[in-house]
DOSENU-915415 format. One record per residue (C-alpha): residue number from 1; residue in three letters; x, z, y. Coordinates in steps of 0.05 Angstrom, whole numbers, plus 32768, in hexadecimal, padded with zeros to 4 digits. Layout:
(node NUM; "ALA"; (X; Z; Y))
...
//
This chain:
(node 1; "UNK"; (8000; 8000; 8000))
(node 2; "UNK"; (801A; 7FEC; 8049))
(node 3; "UNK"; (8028; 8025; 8070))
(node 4; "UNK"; (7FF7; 802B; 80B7))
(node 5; "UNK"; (801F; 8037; 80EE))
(node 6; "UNK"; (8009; 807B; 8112))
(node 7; "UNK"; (801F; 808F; 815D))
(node 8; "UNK"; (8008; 80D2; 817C))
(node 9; "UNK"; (800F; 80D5; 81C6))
(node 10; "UNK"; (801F; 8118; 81EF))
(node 11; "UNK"; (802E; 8120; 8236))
(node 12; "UNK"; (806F; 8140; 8229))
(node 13; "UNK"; (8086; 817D; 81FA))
(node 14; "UNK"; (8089; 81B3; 8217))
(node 15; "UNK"; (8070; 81EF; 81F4))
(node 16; "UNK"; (8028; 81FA; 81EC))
(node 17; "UNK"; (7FF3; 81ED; 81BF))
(node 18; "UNK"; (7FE2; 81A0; 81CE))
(node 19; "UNK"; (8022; 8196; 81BF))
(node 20; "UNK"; (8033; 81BF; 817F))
(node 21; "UNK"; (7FF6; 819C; 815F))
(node 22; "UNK"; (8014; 8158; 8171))
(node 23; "UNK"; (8049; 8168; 8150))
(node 24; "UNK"; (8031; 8190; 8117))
(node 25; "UNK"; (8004; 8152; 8110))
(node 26; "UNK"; (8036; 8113; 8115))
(node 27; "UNK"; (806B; 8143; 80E6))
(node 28; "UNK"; (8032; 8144; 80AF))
(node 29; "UNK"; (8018; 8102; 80AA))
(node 30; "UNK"; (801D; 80F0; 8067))
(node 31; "UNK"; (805E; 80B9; 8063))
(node 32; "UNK"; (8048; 809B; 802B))
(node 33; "UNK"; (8009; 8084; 805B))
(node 34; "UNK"; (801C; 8080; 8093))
(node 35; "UNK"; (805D; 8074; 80BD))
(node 36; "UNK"; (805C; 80A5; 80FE))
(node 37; "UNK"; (8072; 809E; 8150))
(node 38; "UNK"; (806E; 80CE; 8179))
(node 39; "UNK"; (8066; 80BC; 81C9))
(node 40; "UNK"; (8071; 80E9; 8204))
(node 41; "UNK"; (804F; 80C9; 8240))
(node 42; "UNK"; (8075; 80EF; 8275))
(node 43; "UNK"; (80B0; 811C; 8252))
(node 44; "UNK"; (80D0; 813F; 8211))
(node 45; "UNK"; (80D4; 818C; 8210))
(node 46; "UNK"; (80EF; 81BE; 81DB))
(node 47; "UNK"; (80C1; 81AF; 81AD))
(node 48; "UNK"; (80E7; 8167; 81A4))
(node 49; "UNK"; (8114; 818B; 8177))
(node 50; "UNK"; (80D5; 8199; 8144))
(node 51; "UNK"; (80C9; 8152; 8132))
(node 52; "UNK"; (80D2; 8134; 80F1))
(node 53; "UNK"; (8113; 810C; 80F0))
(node 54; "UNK"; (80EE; 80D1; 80DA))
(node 55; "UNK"; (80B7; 80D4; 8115))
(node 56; "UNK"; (80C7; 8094; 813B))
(node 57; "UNK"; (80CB; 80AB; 8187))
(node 58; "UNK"; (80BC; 8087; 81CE))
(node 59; "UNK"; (80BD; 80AB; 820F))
(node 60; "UNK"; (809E; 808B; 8245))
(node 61; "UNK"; (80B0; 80BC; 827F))
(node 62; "UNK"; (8075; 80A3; 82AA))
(node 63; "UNK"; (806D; 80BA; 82EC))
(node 64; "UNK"; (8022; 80B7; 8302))
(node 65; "UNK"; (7FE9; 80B9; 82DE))
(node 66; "UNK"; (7FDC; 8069; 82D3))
(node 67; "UNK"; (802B; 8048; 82D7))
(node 68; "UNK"; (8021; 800B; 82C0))
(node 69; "UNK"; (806C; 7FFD; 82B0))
(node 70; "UNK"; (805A; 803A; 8274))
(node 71; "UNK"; (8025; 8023; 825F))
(node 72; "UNK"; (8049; 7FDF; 824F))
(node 73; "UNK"; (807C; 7FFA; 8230))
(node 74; "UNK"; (8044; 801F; 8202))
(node 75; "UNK"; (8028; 7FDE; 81EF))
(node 76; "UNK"; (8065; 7FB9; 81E7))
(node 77; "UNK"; (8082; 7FEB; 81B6))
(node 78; "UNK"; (8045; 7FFF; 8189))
(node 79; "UNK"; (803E; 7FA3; 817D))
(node 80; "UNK"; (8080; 7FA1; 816D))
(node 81; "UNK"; (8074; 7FDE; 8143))
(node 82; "UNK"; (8036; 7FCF; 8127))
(node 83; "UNK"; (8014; 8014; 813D))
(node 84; "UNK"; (7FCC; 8007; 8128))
(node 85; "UNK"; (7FB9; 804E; 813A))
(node 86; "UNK"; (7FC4; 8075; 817E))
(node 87; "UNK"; (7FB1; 80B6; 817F))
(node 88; "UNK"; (7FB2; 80D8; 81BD))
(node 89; "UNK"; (7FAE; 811E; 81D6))
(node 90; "UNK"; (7F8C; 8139; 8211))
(node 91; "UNK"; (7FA2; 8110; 8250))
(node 92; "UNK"; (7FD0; 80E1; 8225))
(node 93; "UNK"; (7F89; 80B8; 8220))
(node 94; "UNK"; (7F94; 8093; 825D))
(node 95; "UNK"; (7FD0; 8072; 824B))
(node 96; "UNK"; (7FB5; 806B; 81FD))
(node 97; "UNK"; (7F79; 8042; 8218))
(node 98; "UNK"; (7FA1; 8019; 8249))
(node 99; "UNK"; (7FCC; 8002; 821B))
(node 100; "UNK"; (7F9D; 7FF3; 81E4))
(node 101; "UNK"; (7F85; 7FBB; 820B))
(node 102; "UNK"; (7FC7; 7F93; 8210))
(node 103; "UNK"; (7FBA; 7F86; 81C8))
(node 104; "UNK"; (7F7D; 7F8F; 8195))
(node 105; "UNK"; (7FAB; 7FBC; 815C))
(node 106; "UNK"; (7FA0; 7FF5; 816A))
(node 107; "UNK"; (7F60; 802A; 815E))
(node 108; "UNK"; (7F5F; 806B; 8199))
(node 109; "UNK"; (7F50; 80AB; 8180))
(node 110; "UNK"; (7F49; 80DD; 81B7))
(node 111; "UNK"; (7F64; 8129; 81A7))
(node 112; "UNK"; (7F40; 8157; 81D9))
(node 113; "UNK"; (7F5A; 8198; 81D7))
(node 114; "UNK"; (7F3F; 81AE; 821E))
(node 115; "UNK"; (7F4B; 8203; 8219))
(node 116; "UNK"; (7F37; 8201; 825C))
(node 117; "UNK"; (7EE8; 81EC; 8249))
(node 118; "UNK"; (7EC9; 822D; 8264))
(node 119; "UNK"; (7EEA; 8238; 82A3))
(node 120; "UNK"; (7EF1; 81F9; 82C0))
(node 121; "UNK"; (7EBD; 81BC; 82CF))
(node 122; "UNK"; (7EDA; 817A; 82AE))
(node 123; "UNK"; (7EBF; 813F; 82D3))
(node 124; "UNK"; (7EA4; 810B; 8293))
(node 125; "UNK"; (7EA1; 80D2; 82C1))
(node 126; "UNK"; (7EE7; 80B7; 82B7))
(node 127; "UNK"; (7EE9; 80D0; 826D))
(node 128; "UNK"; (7EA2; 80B0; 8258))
(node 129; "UNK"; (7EC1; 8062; 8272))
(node 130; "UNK"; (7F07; 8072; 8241))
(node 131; "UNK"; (7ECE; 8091; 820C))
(node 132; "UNK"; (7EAB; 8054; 8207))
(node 133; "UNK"; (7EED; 802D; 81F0))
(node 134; "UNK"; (7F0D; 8058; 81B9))
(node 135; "UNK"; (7F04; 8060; 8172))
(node 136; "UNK"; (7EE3; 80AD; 8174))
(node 137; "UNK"; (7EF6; 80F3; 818B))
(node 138; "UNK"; (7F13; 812D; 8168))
(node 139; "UNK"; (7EFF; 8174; 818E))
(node 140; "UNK"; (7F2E; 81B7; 817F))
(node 141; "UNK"; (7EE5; 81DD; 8191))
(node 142; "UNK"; (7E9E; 81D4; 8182))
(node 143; "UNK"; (7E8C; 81CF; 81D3))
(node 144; "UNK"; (7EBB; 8196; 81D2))
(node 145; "UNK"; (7E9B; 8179; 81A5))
(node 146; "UNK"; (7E5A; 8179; 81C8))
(node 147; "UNK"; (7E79; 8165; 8204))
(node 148; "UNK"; (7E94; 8128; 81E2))
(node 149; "UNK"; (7E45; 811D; 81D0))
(node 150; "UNK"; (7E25; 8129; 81FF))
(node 151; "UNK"; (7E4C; 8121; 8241))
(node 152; "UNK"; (7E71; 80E0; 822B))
(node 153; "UNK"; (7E3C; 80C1; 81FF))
(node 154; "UNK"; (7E71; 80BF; 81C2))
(node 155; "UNK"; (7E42; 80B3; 817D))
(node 156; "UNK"; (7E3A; 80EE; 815B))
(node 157; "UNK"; (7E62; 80C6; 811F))
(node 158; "UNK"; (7E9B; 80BC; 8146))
(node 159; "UNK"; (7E9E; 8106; 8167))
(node 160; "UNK"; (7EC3; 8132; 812F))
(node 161; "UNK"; (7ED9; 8183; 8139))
(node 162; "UNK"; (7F1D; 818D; 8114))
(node 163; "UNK"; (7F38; 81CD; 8118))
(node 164; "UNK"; (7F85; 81D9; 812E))
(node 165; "UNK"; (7FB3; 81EF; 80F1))
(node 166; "UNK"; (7FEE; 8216; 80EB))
(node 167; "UNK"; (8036; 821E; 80C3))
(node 168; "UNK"; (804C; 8250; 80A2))
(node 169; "UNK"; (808B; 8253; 80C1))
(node 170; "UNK"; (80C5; 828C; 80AC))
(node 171; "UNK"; (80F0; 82AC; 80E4))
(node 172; "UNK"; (812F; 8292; 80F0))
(node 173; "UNK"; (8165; 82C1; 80E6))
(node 174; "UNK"; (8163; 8310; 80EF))
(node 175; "UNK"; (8127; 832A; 8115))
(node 176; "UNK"; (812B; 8330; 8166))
(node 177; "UNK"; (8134; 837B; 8185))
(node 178; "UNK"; (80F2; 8383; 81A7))
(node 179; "UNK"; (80DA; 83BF; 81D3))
(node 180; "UNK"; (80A2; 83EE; 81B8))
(node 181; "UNK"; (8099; 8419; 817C))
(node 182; "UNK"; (808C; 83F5; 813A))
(node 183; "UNK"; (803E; 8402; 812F))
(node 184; "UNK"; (8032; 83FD; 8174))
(node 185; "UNK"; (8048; 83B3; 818B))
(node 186; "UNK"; (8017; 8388; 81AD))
(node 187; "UNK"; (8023; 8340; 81AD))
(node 188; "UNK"; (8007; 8307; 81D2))
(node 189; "UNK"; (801A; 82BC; 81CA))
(node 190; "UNK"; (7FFD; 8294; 820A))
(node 191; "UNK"; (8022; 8270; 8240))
(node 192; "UNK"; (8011; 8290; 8284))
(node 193; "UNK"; (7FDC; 826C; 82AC))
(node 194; "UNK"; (7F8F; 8287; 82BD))
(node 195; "UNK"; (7F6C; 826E; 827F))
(node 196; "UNK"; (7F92; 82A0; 8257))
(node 197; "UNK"; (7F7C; 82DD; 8280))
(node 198; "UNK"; (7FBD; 830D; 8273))
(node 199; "UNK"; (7FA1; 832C; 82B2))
(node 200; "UNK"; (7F6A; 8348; 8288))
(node 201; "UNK"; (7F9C; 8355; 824F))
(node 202; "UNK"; (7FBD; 837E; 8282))
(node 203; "UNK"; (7F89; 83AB; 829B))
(node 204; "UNK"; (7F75; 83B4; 8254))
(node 205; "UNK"; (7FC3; 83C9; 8241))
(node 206; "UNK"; (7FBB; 83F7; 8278))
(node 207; "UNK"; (7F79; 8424; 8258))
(node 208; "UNK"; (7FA4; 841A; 8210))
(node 209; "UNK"; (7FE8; 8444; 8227))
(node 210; "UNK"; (7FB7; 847C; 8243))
(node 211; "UNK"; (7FAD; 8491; 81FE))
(node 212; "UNK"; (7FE7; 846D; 81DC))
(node 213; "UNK"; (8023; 846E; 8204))
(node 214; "UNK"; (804E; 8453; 81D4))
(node 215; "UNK"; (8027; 840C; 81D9))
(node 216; "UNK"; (804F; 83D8; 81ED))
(node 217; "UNK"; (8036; 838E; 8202))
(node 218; "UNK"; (8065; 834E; 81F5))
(node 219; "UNK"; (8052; 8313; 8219))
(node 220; "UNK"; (8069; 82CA; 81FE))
(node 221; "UNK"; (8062; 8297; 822B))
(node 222; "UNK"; (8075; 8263; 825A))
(node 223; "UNK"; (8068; 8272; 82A5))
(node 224; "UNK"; (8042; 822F; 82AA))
(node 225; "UNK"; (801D; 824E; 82E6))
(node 226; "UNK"; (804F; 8264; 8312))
(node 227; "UNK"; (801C; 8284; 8343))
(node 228; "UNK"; (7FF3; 82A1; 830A))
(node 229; "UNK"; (803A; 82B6; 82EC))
(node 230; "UNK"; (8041; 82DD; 8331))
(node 231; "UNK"; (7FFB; 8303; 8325))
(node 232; "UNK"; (8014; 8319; 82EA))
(node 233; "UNK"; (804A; 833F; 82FA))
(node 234; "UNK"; (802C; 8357; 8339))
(node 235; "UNK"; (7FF6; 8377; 8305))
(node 236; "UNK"; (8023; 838D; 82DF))
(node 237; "UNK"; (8045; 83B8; 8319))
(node 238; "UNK"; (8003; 83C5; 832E))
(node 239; "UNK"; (7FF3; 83F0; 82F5))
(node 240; "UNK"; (803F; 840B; 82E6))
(node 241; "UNK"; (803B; 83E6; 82A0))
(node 242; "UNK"; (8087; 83D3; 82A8))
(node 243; "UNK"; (809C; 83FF; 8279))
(node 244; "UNK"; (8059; 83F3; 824B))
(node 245; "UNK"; (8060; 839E; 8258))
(node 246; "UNK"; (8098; 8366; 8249))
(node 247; "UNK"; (8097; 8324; 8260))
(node 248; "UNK"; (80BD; 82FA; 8223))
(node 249; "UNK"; (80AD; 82BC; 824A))
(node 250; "UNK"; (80B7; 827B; 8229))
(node 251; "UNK"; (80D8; 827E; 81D5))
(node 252; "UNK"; (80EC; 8260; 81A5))
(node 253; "UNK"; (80E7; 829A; 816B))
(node 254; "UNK"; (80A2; 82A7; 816E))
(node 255; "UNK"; (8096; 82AB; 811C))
(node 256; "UNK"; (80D5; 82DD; 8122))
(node 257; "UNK"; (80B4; 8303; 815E))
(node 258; "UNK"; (8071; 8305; 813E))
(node 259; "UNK"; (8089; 8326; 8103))
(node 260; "UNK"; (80A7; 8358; 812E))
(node 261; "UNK"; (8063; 836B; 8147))
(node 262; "UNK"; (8027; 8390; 812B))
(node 263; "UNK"; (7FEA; 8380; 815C))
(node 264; "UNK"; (7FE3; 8327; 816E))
(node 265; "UNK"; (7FB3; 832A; 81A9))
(node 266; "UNK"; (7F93; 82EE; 81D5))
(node 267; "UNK"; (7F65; 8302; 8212))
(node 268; "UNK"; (7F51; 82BA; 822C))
(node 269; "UNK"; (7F1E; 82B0; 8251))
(node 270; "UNK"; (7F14; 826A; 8232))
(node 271; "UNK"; (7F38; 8248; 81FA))
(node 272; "UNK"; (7F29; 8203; 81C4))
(node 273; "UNK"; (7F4D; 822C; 818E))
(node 274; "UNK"; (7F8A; 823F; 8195))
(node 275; "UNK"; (7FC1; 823A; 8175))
(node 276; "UNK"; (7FDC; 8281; 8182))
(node 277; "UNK"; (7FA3; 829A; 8150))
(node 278; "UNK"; (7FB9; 8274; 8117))
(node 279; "UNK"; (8006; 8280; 811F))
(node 280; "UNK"; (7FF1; 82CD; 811D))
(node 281; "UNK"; (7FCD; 82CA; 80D9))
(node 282; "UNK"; (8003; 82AD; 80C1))
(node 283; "UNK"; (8034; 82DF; 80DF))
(node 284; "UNK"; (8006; 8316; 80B7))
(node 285; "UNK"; (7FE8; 8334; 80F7))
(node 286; "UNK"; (7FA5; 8350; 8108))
(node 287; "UNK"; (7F8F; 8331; 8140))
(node 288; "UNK"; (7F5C; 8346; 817D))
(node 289; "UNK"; (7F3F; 8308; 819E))
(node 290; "UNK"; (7F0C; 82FA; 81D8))
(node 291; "UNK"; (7ED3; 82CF; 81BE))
(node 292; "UNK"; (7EDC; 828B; 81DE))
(node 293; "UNK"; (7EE2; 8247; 81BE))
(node 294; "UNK"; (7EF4; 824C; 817A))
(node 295; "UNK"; (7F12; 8292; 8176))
(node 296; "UNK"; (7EE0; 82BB; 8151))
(node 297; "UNK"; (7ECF; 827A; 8125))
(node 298; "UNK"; (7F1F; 828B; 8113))
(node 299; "UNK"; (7F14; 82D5; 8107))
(node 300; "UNK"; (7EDA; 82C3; 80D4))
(node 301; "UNK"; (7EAB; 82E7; 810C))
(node 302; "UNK"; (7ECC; 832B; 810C))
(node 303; "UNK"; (7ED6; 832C; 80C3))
(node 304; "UNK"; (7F1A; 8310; 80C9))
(node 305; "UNK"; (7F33; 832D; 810B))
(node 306; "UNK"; (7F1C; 8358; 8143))
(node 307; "UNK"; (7EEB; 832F; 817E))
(node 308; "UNK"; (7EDB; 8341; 81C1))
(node 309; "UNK"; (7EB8; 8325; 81FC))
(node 310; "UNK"; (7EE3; 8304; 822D))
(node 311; "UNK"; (7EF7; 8327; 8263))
(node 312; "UNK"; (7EE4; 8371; 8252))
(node 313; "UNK"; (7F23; 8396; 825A))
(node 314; "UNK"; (7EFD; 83D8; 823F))
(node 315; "UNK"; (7EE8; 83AF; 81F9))
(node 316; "UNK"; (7F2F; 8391; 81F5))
(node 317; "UNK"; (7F56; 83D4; 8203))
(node 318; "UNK"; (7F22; 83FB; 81C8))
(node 319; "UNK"; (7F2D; 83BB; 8194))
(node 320; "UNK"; (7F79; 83C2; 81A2))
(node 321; "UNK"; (7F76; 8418; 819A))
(node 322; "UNK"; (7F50; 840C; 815A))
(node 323; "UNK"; (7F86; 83E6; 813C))
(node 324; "UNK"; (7FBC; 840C; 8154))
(node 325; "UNK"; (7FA0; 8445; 8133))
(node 326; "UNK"; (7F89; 842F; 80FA))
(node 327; "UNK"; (7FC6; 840E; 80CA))
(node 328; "UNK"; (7F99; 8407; 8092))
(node 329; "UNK"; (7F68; 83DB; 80BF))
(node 330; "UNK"; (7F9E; 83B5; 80D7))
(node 331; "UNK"; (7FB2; 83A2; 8093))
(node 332; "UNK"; (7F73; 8394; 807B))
(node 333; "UNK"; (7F69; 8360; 80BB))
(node 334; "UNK"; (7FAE; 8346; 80AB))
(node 335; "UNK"; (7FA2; 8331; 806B))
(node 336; "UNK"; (7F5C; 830C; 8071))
(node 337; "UNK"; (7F71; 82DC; 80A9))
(node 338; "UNK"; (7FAF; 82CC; 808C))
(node 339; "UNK"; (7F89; 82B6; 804F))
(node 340; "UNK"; (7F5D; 8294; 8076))
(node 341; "UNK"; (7F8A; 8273; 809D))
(node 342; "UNK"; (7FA9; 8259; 806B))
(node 343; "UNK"; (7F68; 8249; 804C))
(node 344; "UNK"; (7F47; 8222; 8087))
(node 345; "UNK"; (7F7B; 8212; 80B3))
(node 346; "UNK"; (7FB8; 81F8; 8086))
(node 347; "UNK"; (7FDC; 81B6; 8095))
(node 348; "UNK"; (7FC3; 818F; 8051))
(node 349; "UNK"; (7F74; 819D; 8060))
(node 350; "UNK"; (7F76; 818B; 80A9))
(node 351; "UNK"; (7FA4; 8144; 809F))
(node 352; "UNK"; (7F78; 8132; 806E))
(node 353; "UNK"; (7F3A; 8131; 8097))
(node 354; "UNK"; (7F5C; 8111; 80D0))
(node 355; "UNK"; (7F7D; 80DB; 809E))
(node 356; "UNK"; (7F36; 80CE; 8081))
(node 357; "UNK"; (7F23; 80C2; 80D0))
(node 358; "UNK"; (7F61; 808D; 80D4))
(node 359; "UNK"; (7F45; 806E; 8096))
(node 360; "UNK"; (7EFD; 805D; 80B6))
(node 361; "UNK"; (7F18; 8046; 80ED))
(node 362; "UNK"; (7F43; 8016; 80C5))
(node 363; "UNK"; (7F14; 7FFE; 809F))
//
């Protein structure tokens, strides 16, 4: 059998969520099916150094939204190529659908993983003209879903919800010193802009070290926000955490960190599902999550995980007490979202149903 020619498309890799699960995605496309690219529209990032060493790679470094000169290049390389597939995530779609029609090859699929969906108003206007020249639309969330639907008037046949997966990934090397008492570390894997709400994760910190002053709160993360990065710390100062708080900032040895920890937290105040989640089942961590997006779908609903509402610091500081007091809950937790995690959200179940998408299209 010929092998189909695949290309995901990112805006750059940096290190977030989009672009771990364009990565995790083009890295486990099965080769025997299909031969994978991976674009950047605007630049690499760290997470360059996670691809596959047979991922074919083109950076177009554009610099404005529509660059014409890019998205030549795009369609010049995936003819010579043969890319009959472009998959693009989140803003990537602009350039996809451009260059799709310097040539007929190639079938669009759009990857909207908007975390952003209850916070901010998304205008449909633009999205519902590239909608209506793509092959479908795969949605991280349920509400994306819909919004695919019913905002861009995709057919419900070509609107699919596919779940983010994770790795099971070992720590590299011996574990990182981290501050705070074993039993007692709080960890929280977000990149620092408003969507996130560490603000509330603060205040919430704050009620937590009343009773348990020997909690201590890691935060991993890029400052991708530098003014929200400033609010931060001015919270943190605010409520004399420094000694109670550390900032991490951006890593590379999160599976080593995790394990480190005892408590994976995630206080958003919107999310598609996140990534974060996942990596902590399968770190063995109980988790406490607000219920947006996907989260408590993720936590089985409570059964699997601790969920609050979004930004209650009271709810959030009493989920995160419970578990610190309770090591035989924490376990407990541990155990059934790592199973499910690897249950629901492994690599093999999720590829599948996306390769069975690639297939229709095909065909």
């Amino acid at each position: 059998m010929n092998r189909v020619g695949v290309m995901h498309l990112v805006d750059s890799l940096d290190i977030g969520g989009t672009e771990r699960m364009a990565v995790n995605f083009v890295n486990s496309l099965p080769r025997e099916r299909y031969v994978p690219y991976l674009c950047t529209t605007r630049r690499d990032g760290p997470l360059e150094g996670l691809l596959g060493a047979d991922v074919g790679r083109l950076r177009l470094e554009r610099k404005f939204r529509l660059d014409l000169g890019a998205v030549y290049r795009l369609a010049s390389f995936a003819r010579r190529h043969d890319i009959r597939i472009l998959h693009a995530h989140s803003s990537s779609l602009f350039v996809a659908t451009a260059a799709s029609r310097f040539y007929s090859h190639p079938a669009v699929i759009w990857h909207d993983h908007f975390g952003r969906y209850g916070l901010e108003h998304r205008s449909a206007f633009l999205f519902r003209r590239l909608a209506s020249n793509i092959g479908g639309v795969i949605a991280v969330s349920q509400p994306l879903a819909e919004w695919a639907r019913h905002a861009l008037s995709v057919p419900t046949e070509r609107v699919w919800y596919i779940p983010n997966f994770a790795f099971l990934e070992e720590p590299n090397g011996e574990l990182p010193t981290l501050p705070g008492s074993p039993g007692s570390r709080i960890v929280c894997v977000a990149n620092l802009r408003p969507q996130k709400d560490h603000v509330t994760l603060l205040q919430a910190i704050a009620l937590v070290v009343r009773q348990r002053p020997d909690a201590h709160l890691l935060l991993v993360g890029a400052a991708t926000d530098l003014a929200y990065f400033e609010v931060v710390k001015k919270e943190i100062a605010r409520r004399a955490l420094d000694s109670h708080v550390t900032l991490l900032g951006e890593r590379h040895d999160v599976a080593s960190i995790l394990r480190g920890c005892d408590i994976g937290v995630l206080s958003s105040a919107s999310e598609g599902l996140p990534l974060s989640l996942l990596e902590y089942g399968m770190a063995g961590l109980p988790v406490v999550a607000t219920d947006v997006g996907q989260c408590a779908e993720v936590l089985e609903y409570g059964r699997a995980g601790m969920v609050v509402a979004a930004q209650a610091p009271e709810l959030l500081s009493e989920a995160l007490l419970l578990l610190i007091q309770s090591p035989d809950r924490r376990i407990a937790l541990a155990r059934r979202l790592r199973a499910r995690v690897i249950e629901i959200h492994s690599p093999r179940a999720i590829i599948e149903r996306v390769c069975c998408i690639y297939d229709a299209l095909l065909n």
